[in-house]
C-alpha positions as CSV (number, residue, x, y, z in Angstrom):
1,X,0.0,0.0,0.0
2,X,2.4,2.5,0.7
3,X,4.2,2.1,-2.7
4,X,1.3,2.3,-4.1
5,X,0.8,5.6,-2.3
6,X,4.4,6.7,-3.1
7,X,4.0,6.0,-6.8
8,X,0.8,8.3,-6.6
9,X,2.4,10.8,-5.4
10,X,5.6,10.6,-7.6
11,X,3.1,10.7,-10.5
12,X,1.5,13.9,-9.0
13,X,4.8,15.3,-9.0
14,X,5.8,15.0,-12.1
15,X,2.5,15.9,-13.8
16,X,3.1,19.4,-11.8
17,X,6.5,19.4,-11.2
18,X,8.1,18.1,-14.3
19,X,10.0,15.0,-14.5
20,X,13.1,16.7,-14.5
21,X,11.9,18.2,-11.3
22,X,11.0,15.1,-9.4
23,X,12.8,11.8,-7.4
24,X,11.5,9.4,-6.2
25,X,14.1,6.6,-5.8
26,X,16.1,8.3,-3.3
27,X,18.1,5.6,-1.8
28,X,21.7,5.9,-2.1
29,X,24.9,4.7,0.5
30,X,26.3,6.7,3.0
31,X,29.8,7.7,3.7
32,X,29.5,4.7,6.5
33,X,28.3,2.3,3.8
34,X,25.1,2.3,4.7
35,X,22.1,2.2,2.5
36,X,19.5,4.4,3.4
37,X,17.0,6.6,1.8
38,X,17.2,10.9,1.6
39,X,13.0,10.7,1.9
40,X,9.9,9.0,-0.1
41,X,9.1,11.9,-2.9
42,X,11.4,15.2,-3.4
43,X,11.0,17.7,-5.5
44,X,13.8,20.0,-6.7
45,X,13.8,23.1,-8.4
46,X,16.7,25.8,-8.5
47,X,16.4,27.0,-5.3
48,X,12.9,25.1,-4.0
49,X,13.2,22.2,-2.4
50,X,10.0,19.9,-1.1
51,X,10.7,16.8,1.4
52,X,8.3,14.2,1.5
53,X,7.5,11.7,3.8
54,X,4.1,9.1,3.0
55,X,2.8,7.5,5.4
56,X,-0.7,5.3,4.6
57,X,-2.7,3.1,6.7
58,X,-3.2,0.2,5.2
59,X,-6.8,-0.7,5.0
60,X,-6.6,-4.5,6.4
61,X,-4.9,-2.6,9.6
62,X,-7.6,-0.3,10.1
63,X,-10.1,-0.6,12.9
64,X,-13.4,0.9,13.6
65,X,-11.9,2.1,17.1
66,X,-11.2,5.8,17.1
67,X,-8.6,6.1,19.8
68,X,-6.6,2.6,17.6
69,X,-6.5,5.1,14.1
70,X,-5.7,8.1,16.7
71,X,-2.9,6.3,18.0
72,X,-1.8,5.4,14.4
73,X,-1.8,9.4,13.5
74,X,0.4,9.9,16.3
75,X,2.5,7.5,15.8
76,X,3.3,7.4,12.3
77,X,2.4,10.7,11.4
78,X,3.4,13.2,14.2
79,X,6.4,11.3,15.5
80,X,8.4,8.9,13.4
81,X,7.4,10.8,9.5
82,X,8.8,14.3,11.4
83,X,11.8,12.7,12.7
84,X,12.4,11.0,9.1
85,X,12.3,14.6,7.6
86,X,15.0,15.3,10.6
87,X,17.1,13.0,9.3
88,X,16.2,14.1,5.5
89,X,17.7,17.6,7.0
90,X,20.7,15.7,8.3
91,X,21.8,14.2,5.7
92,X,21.6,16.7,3.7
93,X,23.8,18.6,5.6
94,X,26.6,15.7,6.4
95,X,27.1,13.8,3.4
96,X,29.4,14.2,1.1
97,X,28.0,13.4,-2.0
98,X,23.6,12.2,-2.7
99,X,23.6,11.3,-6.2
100,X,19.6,11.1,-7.3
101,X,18.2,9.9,-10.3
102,X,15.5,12.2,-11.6
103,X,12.2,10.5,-13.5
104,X,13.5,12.2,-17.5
105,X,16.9,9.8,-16.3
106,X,19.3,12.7,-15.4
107,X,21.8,12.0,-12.3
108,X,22.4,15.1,-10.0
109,X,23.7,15.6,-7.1
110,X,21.4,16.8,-3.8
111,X,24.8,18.1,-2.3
112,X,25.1,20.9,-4.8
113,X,21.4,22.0,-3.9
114,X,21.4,25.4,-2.3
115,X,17.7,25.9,-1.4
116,X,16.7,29.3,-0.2
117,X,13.3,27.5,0.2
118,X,12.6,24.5,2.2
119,X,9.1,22.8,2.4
120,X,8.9,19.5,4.7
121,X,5.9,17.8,4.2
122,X,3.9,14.4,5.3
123,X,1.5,13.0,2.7
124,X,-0.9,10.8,4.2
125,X,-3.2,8.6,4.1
126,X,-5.5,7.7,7.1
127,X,-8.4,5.6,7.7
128,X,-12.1,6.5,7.3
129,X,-12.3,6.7,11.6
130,X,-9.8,9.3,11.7
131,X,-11.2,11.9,14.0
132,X,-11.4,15.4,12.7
133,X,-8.8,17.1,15.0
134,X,-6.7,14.5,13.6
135,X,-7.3,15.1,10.0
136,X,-7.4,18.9,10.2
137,X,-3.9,19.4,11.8
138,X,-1.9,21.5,9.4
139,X,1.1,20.4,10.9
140,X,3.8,20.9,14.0
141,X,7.0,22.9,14.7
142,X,10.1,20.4,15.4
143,X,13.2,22.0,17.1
144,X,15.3,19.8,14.5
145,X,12.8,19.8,11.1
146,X,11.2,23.4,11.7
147,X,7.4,23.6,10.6
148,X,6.5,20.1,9.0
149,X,3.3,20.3,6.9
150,X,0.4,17.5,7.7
151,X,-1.7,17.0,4.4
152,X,-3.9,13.9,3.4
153,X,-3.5,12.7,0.0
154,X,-6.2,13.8,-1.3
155,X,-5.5,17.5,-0.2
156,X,-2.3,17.7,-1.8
157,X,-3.8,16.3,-4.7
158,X,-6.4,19.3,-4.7
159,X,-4.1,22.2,-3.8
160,X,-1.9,20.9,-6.8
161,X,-5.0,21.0,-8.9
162,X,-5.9,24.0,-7.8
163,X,-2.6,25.9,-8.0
164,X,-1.1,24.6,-10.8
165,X,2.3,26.3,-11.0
166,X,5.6,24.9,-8.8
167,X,6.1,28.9,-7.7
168,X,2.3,29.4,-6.5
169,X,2.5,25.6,-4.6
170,X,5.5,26.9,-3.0
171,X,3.6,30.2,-2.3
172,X,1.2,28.9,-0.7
173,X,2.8,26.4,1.5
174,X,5.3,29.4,2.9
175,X,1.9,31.3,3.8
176,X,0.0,27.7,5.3
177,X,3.2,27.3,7.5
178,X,3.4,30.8,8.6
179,X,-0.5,31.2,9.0
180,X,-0.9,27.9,10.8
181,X,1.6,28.6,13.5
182,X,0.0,31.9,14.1
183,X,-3.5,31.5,14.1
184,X,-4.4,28.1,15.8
185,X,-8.1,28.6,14.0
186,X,-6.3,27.0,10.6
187,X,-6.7,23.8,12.5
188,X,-10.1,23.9,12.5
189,X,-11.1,24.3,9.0
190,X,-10.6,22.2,5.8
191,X,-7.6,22.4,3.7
192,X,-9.7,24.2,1.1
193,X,-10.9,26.7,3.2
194,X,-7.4,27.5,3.7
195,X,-6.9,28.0,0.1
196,X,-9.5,30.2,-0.6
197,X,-8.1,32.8,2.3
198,X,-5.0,32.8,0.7
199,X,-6.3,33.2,-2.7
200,X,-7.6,36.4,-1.8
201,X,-6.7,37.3,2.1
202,X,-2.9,36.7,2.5
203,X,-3.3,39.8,4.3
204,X,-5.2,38.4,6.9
205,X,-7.6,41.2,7.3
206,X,-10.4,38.7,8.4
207,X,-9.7,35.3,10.3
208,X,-10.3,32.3,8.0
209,X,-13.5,30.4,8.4
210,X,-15.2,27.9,6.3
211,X,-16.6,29.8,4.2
212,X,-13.5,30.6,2.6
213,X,-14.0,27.5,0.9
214,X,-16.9,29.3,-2.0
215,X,-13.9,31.3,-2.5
216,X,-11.7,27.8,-3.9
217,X,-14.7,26.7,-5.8
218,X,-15.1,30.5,-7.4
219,X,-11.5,30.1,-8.6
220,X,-10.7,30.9,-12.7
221,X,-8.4,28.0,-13.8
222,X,-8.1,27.6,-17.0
223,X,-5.1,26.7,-18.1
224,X,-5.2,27.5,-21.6
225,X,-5.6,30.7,-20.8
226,X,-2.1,30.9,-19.2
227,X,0.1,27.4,-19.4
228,X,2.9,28.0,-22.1
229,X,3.5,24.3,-22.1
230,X,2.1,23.6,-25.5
231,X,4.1,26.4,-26.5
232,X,7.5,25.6,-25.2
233,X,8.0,21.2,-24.8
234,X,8.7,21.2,-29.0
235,X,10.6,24.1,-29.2
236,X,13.1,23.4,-26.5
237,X,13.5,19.9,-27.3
238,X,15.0,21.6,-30.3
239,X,18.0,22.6,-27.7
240,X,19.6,19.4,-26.9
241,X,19.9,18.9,-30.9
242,X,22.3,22.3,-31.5
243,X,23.8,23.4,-28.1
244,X,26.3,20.2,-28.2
245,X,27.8,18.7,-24.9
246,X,26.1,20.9,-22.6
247,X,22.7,20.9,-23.9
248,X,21.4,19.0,-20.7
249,X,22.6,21.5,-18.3
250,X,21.3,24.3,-20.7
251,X,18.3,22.5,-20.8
252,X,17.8,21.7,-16.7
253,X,18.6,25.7,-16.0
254,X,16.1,27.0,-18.8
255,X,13.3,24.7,-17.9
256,X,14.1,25.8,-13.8
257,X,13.4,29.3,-14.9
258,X,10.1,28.5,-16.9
259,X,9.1,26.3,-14.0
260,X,9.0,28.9,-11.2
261,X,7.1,31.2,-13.5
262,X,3.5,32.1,-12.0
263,X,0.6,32.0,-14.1
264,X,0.8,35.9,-14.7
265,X,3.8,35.9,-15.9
266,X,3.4,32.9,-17.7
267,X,0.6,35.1,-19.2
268,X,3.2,37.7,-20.1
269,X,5.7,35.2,-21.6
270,X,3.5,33.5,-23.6
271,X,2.2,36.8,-25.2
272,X,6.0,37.9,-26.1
273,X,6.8,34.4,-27.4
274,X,4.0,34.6,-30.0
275,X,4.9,38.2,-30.4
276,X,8.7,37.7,-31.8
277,X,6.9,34.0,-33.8
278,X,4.7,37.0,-35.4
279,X,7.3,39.2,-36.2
280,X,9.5,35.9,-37.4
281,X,6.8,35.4,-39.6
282,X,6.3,38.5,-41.4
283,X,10.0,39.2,-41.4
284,X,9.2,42.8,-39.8
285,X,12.1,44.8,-38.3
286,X,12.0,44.8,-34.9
287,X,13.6,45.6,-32.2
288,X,13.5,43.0,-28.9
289,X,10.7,43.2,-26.2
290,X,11.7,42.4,-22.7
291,X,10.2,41.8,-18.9
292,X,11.6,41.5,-15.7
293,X,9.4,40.0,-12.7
294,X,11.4,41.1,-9.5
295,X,10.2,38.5,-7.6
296,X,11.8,35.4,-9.8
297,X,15.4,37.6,-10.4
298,X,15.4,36.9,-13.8
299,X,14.8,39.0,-16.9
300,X,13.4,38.1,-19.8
301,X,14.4,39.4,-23.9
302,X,12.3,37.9,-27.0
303,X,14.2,38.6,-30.3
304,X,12.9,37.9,-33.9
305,X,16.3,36.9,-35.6
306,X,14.6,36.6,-39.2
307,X,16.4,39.3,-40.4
308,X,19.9,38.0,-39.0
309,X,22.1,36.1,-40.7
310,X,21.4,32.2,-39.9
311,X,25.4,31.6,-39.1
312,X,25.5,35.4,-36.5
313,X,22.5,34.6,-35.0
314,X,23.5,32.8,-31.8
315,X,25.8,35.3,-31.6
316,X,23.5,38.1,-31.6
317,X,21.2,36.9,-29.3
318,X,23.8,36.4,-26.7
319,X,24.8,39.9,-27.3
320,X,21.5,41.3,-26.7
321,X,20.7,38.7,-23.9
322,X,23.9,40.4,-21.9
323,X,23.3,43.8,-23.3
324,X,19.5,43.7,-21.8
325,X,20.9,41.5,-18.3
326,X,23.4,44.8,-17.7
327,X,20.8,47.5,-18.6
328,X,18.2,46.1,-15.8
329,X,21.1,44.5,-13.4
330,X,19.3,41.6,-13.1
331,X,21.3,38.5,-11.3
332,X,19.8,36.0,-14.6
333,X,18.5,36.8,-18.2
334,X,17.0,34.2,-20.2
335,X,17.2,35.0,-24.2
336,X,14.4,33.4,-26.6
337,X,15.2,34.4,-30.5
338,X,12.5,32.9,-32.5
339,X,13.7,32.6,-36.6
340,X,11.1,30.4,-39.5
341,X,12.8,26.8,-40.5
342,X,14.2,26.8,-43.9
343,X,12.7,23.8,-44.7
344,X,9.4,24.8,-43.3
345,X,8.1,29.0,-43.2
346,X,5.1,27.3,-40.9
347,X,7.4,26.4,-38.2
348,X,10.2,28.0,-35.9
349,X,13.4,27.3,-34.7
350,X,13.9,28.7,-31.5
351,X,17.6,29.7,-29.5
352,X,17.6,29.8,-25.6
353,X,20.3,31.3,-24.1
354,X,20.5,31.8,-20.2
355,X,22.9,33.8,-18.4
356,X,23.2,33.1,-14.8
357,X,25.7,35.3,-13.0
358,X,25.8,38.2,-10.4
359,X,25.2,41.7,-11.3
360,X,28.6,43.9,-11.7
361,X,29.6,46.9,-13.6
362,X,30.7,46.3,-17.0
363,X,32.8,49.7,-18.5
364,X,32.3,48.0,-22.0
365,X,28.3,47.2,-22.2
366,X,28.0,49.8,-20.0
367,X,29.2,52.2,-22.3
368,X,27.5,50.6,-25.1
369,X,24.1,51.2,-23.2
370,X,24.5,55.2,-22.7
371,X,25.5,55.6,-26.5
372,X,22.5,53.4,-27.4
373,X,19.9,54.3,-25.3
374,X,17.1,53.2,-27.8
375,X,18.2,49.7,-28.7
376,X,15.2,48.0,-26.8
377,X,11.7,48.4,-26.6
378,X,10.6,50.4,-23.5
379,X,9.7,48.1,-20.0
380,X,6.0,49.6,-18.7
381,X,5.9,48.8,-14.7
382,X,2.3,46.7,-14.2
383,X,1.0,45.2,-11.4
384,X,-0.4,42.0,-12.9
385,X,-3.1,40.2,-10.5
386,X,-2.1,36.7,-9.8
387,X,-5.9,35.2,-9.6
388,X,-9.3,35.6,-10.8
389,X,-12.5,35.0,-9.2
390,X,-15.9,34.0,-10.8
């Protein structure tokens, strides 16, 4: 049962998270040559990293007593999933190498993580007699795992559902944790009731309550309005077949970027990315359009490189792509030139380029910029609303 469990999950995962995003086989040998296993499920993503601990009771095991299935949450739940997540923390920290096979195949190495973001979580799976108090605990502070989510399988099902996006799961598990640990009264509703008051009252300006939940079901999500997915999978496929030796790395970094994208700026990139395939396509001069959403640290430049020579164009767009990272001094710019296939004026062949360094003064680009003021199109500040209700 719980394999069955951990391969639901793992499927989850990678439905939301991306296969290159998500492990499940996390057993590996330790510096004392013992096997033993990192956690059940992790997800890792840039600088997000989830912990996952399943725990299921198995339904020949359940009982109709209340206090037996109580004892069972306790038990496997509060105490010995927490400490596992302790010692997920642990090793982490003490070994010297935790090489984990991702679910597209690729080997990386949990030691070179450097999460700024850390989510601990216990997926489970309880019996039918489960008392309430039980099933609505959020989750409890640990002096050697910090705040450790509680959700039941079906919760984190529906908040994955409902979310949609890596960036806004991670959202709102940093706002669950801190909410739950300061208003007690999280424990006493459902886990979508706690959704809807962070869909639209992060700023806590009301306590949450059940009916928050008519605030989840009024919830906008349509995907197709938003998901760039059936934009992007062909095209960078495309990348592994002309950037060479590297093209796997290229390939992890770009998709990490596109995968902490929120669905408003996913909005944003998918308008820009048909922009420069429109331009591409009527071979109009242009110059490149660009965004920078603060919160990811990472700008953004679209380039039509029709009109560039086929054998300068890399070139070019790496020139732009550090020309527009200096002008905004942003810590990451990710460069998309779009250019029609030879063989085929209905289809595209698009470069990525990503640039991933800290921000210094450059006397040459610099001096570039102030001669060249106008070689971009102008950046309009927005404030683009994350969610839309019914």
């Amino acid at each position: 049962m719980k394999l069955d469990q951990e391969a639901r999950i793992a499927d989850l995962n990678q439905d939301f998270f991306l296969r290159e995003f998500t492990y499940s086989g996390t057993k590996f040998r330790s510096q004392s040559g013992q096997e033993l296993e990192l956690c059940d499920g992790a997800i890792w993503i840039d600088d997000l990293l989830i912990l996952i601990q399943a725990k299921v009771r198995n339904p020949s095991d359940a009982t109709a007593c209340v206090e037996t299935e109580s004892k069972w949450f306790s038990r496997k739940v509060e105490k010995n999933a927490v400490k596992q997540i302790g010692d997920s923390l642990r090793y982490l920290e003490t070994e010297m190498k935790l090489p984990m096979q991702n679910h597209r195949g690729q080997l990386l190495d949990f030691k070179k993580a450097e999460p700024s973001t850390i989510h601990r979580l216990v997926v489970y799976t309880p019996s039918p007699k489960i008392t309430s108090r039980h099933f609505l605990k959020k989750g409890r502070v640990s002096s050697k795992s910090g705040f450790v989510h509680f959700i039941s399988e079906g919760d984190y099902q529906a908040i994955c559902v409902t979310l949609m996006t890596p960036a806004e799961i991670s959202q709102y598990l940093n706002f669950r944790a801190e909410y739950v640990q300061r208003d007690p009264n999280a424990n006493e509703v459902s886990e979508k009731a706690l959704v809807g008051k962070y869909l639209t009252d992060s700023d806590d300006t009301e306590d949450v309550c059940d009916e928050h939940e008519f605030v989840t079901d009024r919830l906008i999500n349509d995907p197709e309005e938003f998901s760039v997915s059936k934009l992007l999978w062909g095209y960078l496929d495309q990348l592994q077949a002309y950037e060479g030796p590297n093209a796997s790395l290229q390939y992890h970094k770009i998709l990490s970027i596109l995968a902490m994208m929120k669905r408003n700026v996913m909005r944003e990139f998918k308008t820009r990315l048909r922009w420069a395939m429109d331009k591409a396509t009527s071979n109009e001069a242009c110059l490149p359009t660009r965004m920078y959403p603060f919160y990811m640290g990472c700008s953004f430049i679209f380039i039509s490189l029709e009109q560039i020579e086929p054998e300068t164009r890399v070139a070019f767009l790496e020139r732009y792509a550090l020309l527009s990272k200096q002008d905004l001094k942003s810590e990451r710019c990710l460069a998309v030139g779009v250019s029609r296939r030879q063989d085929n004026s209905e289809s595209f062949l698009v470069h990525w380029i990503v640039f991933d360094h800290p921000w210094t003064p450059d006397l040459e680009l610099d001096e570039y910029l102030a001669k060249n003021p106008d070689c971009f199109n102008p950046i309009r500040e927005a404030e683009l609303g994350l969610y839309q209700l019914k």
